[in-house]
C-alpha positions, 0 to 999 in steps of 0.5 A: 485527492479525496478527503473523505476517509470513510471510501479508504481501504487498508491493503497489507501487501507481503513483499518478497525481495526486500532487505535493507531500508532502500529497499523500503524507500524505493517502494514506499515512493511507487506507491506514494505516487499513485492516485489515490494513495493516502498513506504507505508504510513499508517495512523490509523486515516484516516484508510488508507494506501498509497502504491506505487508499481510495477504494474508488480510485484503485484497486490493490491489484494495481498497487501490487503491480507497482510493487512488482513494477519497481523490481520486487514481488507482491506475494499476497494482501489482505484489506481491511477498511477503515471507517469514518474516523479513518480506524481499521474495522 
């Protein structure tokens, strides 16, 4: 894993099919798992996760895919990327 911030991309991912903290759970541990991966929050009642990743490492096509993977449905994302200090920009 690499330690320098300043390649990280913040991916919000809308997720549909999410209802209790389980539901999180299962899905904060996916993404969790990926290389990459830095850091993930997941909440079922906004429908969304939060994943700060190594844009060199993958992409949030990928992360979508996880998501899907584990029964539920990515609906859309947006980026923002962070810079040095690891602040969204």
């Amino acid at each position: 894993m690499s330690t320098d911030v300043g390649r990280d991309q913040l991916a919000l991912i809308k997720i549909e099919g999410m209802h209790c903290h389980r539901c999180e759970q299962t899905i904060q541990k996916a993404l969790s798992q990926q290389p990459g991966v830095h850091e993930v929050e997941v909440d079922f009642n906004s429908g969304q996760a939060s994943v700060l990743y190594d844009r060199d490492a993958l992409r949030v096509a990928q992360l979508m895919e996880v998501v899907n993977a584990v029964g539920y449905r990515a609906t859309g994302f947006t980026q923002r990327q962070t810079d040095k200090a690891g602040n969204q920009g």
